[in-house]
N, CA, C and O atoms as CSV, one atom per row, in Angstrom:
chain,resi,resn,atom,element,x,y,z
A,1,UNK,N,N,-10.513,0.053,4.926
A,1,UNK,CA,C,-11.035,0.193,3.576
A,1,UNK,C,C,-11.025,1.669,3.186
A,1,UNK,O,O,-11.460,2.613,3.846
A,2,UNK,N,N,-10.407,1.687,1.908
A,2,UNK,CA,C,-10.601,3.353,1.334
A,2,UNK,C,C,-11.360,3.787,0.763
A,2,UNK,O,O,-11.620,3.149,-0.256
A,3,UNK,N,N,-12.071,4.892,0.960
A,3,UNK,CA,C,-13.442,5.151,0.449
A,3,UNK,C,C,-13.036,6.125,-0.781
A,3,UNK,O,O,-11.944,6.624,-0.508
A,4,UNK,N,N,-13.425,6.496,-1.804
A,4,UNK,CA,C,-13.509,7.320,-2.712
A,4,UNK,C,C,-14.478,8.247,-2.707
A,4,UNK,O,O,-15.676,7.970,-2.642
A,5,UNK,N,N,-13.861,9.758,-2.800
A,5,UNK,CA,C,-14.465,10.813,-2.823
A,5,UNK,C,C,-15.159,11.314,-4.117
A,5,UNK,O,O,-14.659,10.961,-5.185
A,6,UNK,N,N,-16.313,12.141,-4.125
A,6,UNK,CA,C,-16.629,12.490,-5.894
A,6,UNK,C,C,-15.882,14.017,-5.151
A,6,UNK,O,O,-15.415,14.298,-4.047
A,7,UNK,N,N,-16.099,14.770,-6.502
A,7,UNK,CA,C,-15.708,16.318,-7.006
A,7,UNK,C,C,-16.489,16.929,-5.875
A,7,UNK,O,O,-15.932,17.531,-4.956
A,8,UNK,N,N,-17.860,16.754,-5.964
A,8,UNK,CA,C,-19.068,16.979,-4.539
A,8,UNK,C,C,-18.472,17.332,-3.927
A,8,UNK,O,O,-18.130,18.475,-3.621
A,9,UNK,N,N,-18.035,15.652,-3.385
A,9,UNK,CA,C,-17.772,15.706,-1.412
A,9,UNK,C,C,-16.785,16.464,-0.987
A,9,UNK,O,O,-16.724,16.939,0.147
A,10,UNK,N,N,-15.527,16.698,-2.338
A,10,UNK,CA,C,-14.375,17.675,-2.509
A,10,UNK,C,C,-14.951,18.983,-2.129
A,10,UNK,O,O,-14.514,19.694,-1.223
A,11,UNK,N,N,-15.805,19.207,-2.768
A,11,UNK,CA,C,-16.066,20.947,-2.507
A,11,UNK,C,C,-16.847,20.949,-1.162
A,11,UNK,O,O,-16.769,21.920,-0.410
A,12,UNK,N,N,-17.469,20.049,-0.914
A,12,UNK,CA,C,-18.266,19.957,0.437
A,12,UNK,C,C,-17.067,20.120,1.659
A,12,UNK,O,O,-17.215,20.803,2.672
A,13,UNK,N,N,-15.989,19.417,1.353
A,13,UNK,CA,C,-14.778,19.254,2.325
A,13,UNK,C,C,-13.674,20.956,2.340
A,13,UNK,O,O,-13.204,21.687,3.212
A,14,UNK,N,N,-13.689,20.921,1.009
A,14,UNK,CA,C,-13.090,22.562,1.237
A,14,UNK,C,C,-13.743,23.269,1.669
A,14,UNK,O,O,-13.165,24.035,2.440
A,15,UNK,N,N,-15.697,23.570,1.456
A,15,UNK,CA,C,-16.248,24.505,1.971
A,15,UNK,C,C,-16.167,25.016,3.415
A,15,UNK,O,O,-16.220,26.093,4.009
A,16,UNK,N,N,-15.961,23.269,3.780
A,16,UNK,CA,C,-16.346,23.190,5.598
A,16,UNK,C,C,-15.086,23.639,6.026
A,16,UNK,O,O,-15.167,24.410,6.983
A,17,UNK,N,N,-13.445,23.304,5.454
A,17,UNK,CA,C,-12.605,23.947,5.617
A,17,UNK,C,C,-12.500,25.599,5.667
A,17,UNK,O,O,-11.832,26.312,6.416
A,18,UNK,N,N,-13.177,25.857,4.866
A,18,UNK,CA,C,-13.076,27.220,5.086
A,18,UNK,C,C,-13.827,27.904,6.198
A,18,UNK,O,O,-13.486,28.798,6.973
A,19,UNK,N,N,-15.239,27.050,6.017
A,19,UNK,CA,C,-15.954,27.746,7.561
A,19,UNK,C,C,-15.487,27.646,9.114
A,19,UNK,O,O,-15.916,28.244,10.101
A,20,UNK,N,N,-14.197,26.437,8.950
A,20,UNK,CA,C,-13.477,26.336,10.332
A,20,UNK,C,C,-12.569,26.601,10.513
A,20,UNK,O,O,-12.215,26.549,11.691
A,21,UNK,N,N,-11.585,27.058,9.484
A,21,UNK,CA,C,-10.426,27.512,9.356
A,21,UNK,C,C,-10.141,29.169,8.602
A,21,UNK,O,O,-9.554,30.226,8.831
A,22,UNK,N,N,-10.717,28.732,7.924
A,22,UNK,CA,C,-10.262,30.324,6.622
A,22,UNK,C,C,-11.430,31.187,7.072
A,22,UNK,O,O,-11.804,32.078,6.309
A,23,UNK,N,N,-11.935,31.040,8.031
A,23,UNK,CA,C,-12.888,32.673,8.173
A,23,UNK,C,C,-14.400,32.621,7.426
A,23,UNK,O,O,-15.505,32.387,7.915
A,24,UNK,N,N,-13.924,32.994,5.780
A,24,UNK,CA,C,-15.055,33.083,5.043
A,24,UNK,C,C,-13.875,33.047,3.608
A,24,UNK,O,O,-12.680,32.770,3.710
A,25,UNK,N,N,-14.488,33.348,2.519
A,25,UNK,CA,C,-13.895,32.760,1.256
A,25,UNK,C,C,-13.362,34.488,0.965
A,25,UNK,O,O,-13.839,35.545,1.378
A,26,UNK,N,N,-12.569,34.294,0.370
A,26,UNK,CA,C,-12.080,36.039,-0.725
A,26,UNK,C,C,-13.269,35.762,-1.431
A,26,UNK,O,O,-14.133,34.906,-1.623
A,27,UNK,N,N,-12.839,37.075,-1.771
A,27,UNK,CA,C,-14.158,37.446,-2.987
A,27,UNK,C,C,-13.731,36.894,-3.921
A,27,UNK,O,O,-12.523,36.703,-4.055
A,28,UNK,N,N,-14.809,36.425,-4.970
A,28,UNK,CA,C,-14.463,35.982,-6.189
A,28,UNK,C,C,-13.755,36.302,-7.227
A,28,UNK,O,O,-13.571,35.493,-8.135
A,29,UNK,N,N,-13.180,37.716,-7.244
A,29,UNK,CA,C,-12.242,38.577,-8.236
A,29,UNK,C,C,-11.136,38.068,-7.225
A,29,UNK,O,O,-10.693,37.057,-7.770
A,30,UNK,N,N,-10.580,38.221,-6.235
A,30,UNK,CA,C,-9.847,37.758,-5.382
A,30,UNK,C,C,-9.249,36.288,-5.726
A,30,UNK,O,O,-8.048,36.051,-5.855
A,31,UNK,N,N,-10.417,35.240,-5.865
A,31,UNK,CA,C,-9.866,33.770,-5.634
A,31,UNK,C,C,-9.807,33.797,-7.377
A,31,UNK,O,O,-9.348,32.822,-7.971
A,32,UNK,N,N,-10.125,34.554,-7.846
A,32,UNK,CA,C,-9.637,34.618,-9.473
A,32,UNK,C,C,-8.256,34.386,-10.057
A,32,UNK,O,O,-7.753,33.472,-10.711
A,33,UNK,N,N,-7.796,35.633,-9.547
A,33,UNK,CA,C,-6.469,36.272,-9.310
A,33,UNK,C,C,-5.908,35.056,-8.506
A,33,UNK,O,O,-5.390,34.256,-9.286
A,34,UNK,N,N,-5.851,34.713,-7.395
A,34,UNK,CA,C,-5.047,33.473,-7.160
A,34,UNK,C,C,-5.358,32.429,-7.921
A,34,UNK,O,O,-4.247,32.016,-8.252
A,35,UNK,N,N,-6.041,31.829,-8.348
A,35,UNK,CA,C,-6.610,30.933,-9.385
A,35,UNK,C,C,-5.204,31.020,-10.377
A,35,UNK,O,O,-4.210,30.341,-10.117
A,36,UNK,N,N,-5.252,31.700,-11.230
A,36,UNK,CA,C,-4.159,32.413,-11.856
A,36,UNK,C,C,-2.524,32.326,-11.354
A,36,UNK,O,O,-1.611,31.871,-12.044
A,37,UNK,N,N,-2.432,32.727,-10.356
A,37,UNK,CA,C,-1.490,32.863,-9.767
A,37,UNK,C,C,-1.188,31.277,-9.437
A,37,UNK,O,O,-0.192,30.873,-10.036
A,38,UNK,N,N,-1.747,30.432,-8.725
A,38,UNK,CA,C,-1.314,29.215,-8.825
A,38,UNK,C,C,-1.290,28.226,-10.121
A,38,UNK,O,O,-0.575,27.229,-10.020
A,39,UNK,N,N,-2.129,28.454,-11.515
A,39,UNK,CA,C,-1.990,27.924,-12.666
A,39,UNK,C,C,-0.803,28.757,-12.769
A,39,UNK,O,O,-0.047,28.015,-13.397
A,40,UNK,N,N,-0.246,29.698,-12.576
A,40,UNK,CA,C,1.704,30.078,-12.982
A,40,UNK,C,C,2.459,29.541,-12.262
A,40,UNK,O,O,3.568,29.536,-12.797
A,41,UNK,N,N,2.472,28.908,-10.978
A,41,UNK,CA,C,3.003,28.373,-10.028
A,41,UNK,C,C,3.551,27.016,-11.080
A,41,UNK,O,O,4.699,26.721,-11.414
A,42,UNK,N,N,2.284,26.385,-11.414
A,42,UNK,CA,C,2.137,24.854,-11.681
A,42,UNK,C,C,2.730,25.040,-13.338
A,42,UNK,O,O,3.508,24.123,-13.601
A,43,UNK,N,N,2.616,25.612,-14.018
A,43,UNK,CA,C,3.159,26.150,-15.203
A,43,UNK,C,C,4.536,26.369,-14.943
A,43,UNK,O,O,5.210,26.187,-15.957
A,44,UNK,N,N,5.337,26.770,-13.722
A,44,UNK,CA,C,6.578,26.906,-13.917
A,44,UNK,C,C,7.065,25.505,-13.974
A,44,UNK,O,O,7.671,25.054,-14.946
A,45,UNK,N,N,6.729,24.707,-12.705
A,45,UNK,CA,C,7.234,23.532,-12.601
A,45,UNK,C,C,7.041,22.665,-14.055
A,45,UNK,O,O,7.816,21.779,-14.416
A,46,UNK,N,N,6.180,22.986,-14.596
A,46,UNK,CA,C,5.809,22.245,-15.825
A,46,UNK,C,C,7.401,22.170,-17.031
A,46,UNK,O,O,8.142,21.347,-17.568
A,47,UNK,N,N,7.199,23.549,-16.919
A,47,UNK,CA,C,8.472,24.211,-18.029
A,47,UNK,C,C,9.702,23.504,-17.048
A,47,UNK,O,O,10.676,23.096,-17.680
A,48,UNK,N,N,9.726,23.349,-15.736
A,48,UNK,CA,C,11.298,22.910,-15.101
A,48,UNK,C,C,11.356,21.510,-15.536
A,48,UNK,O,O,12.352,21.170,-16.173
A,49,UNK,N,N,10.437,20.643,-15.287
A,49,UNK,CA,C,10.424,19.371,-15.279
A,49,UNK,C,C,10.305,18.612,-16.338
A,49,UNK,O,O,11.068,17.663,-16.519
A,50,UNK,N,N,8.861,19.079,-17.586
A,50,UNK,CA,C,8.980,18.613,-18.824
A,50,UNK,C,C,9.108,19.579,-19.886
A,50,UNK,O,O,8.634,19.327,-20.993
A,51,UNK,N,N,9.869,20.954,-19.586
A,51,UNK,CA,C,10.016,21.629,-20.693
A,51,UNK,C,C,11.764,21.973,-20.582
A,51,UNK,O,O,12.509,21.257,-19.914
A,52,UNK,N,N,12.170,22.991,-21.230
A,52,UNK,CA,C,13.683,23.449,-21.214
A,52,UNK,C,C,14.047,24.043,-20.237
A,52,UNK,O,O,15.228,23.901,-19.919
A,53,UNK,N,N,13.186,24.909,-19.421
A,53,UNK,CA,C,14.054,25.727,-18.714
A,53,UNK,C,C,14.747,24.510,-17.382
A,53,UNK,O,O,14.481,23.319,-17.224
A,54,UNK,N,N,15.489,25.223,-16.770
A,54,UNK,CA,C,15.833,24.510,-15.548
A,54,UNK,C,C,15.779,24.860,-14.272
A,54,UNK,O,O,15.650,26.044,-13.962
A,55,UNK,N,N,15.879,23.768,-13.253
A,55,UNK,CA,C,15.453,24.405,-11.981
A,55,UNK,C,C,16.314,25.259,-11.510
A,55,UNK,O,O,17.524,25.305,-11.730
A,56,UNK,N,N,15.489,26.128,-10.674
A,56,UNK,CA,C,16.264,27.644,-9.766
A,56,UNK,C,C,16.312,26.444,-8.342
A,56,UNK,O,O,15.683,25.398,-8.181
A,57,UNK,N,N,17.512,27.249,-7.317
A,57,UNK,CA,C,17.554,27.008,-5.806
A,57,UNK,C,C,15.812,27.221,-5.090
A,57,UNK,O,O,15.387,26.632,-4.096
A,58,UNK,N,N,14.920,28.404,-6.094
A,58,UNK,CA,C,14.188,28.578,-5.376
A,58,UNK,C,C,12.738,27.871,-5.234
A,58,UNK,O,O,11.766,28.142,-4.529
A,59,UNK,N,N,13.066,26.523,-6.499
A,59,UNK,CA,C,11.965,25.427,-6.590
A,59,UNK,C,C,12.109,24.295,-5.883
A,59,UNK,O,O,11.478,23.265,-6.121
A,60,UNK,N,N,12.952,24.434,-4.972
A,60,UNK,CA,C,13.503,23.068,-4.003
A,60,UNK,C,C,12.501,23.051,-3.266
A,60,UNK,O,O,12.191,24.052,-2.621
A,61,UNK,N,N,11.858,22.015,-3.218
A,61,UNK,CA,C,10.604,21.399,-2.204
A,61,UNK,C,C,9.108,21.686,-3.021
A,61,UNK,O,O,8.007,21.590,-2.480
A,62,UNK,N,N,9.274,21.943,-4.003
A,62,UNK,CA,C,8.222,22.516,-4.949
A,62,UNK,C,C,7.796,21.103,-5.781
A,62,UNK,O,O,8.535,20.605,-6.630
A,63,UNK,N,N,6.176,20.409,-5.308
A,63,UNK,CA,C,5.947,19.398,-6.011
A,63,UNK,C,C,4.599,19.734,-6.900
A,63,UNK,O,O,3.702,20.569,-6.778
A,64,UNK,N,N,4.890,18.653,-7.885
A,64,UNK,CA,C,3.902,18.929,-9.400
A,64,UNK,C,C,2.288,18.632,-8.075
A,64,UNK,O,O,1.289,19.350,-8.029
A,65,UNK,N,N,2.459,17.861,-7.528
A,65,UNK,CA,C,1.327,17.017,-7.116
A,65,UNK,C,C,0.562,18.284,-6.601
A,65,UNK,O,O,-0.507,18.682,-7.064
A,66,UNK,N,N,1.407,18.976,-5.368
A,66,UNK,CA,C,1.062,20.027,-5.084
A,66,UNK,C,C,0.464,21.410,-5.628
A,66,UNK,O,O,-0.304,22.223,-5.113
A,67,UNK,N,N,0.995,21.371,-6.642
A,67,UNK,CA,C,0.728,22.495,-7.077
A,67,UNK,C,C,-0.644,22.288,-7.886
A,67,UNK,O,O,-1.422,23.192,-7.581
A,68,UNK,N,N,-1.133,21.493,-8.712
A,68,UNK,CA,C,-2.016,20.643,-8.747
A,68,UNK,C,C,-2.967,20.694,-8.318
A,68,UNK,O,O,-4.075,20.899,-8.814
A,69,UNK,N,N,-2.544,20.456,-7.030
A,69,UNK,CA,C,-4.031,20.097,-6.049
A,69,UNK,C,C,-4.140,21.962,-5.442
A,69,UNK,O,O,-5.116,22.426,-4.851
A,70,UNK,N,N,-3.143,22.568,-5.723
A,70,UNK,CA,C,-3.596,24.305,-4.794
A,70,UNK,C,C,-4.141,24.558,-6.542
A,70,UNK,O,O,-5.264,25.044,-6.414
A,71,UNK,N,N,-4.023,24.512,-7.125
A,71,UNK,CA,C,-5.048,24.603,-8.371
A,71,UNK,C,C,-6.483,24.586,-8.353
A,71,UNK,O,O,-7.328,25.461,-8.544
A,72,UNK,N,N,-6.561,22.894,-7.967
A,72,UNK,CA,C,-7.959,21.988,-7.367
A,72,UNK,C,C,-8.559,23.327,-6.604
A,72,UNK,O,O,-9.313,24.148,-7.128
A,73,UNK,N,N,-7.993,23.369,-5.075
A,73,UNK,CA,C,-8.509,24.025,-4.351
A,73,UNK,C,C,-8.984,25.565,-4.146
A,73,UNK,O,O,-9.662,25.963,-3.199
A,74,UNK,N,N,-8.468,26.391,-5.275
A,74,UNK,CA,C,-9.122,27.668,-5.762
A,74,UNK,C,C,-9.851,27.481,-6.788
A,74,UNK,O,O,-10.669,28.399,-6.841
A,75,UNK,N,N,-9.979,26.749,-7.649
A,75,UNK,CA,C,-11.262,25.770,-8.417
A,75,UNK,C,C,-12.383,25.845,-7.971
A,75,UNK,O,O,-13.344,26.324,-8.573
A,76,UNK,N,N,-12.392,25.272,-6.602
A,76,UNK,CA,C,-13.162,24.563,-5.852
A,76,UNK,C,C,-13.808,25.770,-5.162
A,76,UNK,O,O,-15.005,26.054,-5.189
A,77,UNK,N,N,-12.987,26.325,-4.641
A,77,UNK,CA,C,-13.519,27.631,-3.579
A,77,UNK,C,C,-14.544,28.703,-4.576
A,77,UNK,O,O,-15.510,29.298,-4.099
A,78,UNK,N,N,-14.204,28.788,-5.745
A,78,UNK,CA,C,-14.760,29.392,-6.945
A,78,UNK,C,C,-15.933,28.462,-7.471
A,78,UNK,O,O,-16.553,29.139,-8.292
A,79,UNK,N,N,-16.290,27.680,-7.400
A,79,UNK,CA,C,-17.263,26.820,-7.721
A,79,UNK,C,C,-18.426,26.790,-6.484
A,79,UNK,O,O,-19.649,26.866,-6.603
A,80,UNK,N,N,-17.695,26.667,-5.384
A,80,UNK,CA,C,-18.372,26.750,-4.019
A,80,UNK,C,C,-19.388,28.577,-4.687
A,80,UNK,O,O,-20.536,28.677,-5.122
A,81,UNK,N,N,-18.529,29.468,-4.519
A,81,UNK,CA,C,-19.254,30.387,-4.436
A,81,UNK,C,C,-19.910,30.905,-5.266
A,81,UNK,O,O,-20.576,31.882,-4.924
A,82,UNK,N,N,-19.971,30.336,-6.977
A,82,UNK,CA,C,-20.694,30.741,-7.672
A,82,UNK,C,C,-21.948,29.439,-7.689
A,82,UNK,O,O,-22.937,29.584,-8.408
A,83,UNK,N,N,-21.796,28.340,-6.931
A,83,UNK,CA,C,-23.406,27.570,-6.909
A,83,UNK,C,C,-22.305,26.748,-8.096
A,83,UNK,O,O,-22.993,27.163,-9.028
A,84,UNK,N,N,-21.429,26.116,-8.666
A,84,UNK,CA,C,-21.147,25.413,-9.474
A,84,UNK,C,C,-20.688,24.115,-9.054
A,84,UNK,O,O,-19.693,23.918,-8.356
A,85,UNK,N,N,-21.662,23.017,-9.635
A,85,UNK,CA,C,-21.176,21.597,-9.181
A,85,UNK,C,C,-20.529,21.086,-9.693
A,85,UNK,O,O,-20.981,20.200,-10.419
A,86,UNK,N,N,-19.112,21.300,-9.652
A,86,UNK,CA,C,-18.504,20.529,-10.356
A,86,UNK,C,C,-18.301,19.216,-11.104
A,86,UNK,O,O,-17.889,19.159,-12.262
A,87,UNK,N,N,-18.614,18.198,-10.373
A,87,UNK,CA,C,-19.053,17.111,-11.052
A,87,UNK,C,C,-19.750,17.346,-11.791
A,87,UNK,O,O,-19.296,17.223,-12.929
A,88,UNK,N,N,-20.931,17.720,-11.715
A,88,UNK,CA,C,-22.016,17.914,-12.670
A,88,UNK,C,C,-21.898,18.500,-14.146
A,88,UNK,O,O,-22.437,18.247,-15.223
A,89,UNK,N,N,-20.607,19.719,-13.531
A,89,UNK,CA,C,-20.269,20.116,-15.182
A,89,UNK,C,C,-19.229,19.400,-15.810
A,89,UNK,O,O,-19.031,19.506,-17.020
A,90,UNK,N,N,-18.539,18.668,-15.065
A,90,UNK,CA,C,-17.433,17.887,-15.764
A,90,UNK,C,C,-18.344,16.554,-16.264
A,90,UNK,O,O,-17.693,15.724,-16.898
A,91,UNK,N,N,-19.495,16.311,-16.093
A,91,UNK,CA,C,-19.930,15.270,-16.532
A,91,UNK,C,C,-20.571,15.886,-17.961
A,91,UNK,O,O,-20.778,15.209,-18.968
A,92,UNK,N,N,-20.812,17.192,-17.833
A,92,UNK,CA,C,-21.391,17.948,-18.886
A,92,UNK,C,C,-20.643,17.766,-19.981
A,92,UNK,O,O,-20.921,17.111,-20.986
A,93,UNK,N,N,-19.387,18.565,-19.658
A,93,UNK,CA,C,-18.130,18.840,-20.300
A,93,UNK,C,C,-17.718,17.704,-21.104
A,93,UNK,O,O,-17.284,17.832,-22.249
A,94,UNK,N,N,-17.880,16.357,-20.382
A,94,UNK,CA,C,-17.113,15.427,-21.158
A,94,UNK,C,C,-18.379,15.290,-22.687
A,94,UNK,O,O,-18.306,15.665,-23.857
A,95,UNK,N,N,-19.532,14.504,-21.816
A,95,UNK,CA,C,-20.546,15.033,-23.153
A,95,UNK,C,C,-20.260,15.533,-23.876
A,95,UNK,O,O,-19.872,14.810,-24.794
A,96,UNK,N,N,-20.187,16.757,-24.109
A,96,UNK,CA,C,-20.093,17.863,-25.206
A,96,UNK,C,C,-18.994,17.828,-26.013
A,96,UNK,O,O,-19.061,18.109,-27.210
A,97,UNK,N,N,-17.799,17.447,-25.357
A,97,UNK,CA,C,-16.439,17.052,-25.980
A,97,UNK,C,C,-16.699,15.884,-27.018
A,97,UNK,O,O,-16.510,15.869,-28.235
A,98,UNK,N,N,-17.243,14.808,-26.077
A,98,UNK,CA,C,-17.614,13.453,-26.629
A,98,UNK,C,C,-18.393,13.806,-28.154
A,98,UNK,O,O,-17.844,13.473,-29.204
A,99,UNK,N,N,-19.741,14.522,-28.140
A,99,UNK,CA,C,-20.359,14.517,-29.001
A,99,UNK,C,C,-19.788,15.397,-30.136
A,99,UNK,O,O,-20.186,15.062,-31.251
A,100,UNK,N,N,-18.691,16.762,-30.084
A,100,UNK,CA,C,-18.547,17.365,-30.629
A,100,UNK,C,C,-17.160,16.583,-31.214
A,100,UNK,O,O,-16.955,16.358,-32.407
A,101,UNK,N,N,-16.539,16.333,-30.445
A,101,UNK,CA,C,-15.214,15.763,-31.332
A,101,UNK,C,C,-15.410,13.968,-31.217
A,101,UNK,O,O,-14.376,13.379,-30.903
A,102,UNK,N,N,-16.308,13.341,-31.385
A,102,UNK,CA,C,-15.902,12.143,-31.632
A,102,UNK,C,C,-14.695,11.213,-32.572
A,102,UNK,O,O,-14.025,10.215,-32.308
A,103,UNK,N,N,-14.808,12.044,-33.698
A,103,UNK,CA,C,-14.059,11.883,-34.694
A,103,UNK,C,C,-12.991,12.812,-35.200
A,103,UNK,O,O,-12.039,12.576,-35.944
A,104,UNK,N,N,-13.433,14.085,-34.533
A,104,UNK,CA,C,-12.160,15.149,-35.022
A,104,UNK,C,C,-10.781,14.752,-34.924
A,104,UNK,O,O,-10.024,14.676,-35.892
A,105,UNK,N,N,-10.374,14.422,-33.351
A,105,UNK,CA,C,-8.967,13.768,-33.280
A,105,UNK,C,C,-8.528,12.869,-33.679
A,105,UNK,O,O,-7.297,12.856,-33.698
A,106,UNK,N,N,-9.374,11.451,-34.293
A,106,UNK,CA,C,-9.038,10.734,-34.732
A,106,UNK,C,C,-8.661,10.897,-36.366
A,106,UNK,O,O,-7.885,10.201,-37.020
A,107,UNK,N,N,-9.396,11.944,-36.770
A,107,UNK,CA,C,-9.041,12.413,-37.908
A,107,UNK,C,C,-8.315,13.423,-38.490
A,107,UNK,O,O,-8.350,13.822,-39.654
A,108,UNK,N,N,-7.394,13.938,-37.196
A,108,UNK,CA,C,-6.189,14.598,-37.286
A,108,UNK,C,C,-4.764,14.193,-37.397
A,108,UNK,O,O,-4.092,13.657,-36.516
A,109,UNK,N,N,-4.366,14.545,-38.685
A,109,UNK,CA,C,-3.177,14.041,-39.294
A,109,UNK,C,C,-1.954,14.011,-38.356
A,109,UNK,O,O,-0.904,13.380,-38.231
A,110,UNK,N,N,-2.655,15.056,-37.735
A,110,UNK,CA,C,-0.896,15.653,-37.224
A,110,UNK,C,C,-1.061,15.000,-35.822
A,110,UNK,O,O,-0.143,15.406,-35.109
A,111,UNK,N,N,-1.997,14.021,-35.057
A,111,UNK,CA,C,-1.802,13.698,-33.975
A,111,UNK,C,C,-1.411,12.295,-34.534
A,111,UNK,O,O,-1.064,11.398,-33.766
């Protein structure tokens, strides 16, 4: 049987990763900057796959899924260290979306 993880147990699972593997976390200006650096990663593939440009020799083995999830995981490491529960704010987040645009998109011409 497969169990389903929340956002939580995600950051609970990277944290412990890091305390057994990665040492201790970069500093937060640090996992910033990669933060960044992998949203350009995942942004290229974006532009190869559903935009114009085309693939280089040097995106061979390069998956969306992946890149994705190394996204997730400097997210996560950044959430870990500023005390941010993720779930908690994505449950926020949707709220606020919900209440603020209930009707905006539906009442946009151009969508």
């Amino acid at each position: 049987m497969k169990t389903t993880k929340t956002i939580k147990d995600w950051q609970h699972s990277v944290d412990d990763w890091i305390k057994e593997y990665g040492v201790r976390y970069f500093s937060e200006l640090t996992n910033t900057a990669i933060l960044m650096e992998e949203v350009g990663e995942l942004a290229r593939i974006m532009a190869r796959k559903y935009g114009d440009q085309s693939f280089k020799d040097s995106d061979n083995g390069i998956e969306l899924e992946d890149e994705m999830a190394d996204v997730l995981w400097v997210l996560m490491c950044l959430a870990n260290q500023t005390g941010v529960d993720l779930n908690e704010a994505l449950q926020k987040n949707i709220a606020k979306k919900t209440s603020r645009d209930a009707e905006r998109h539906k009442n946009n011409p151009k969508l």
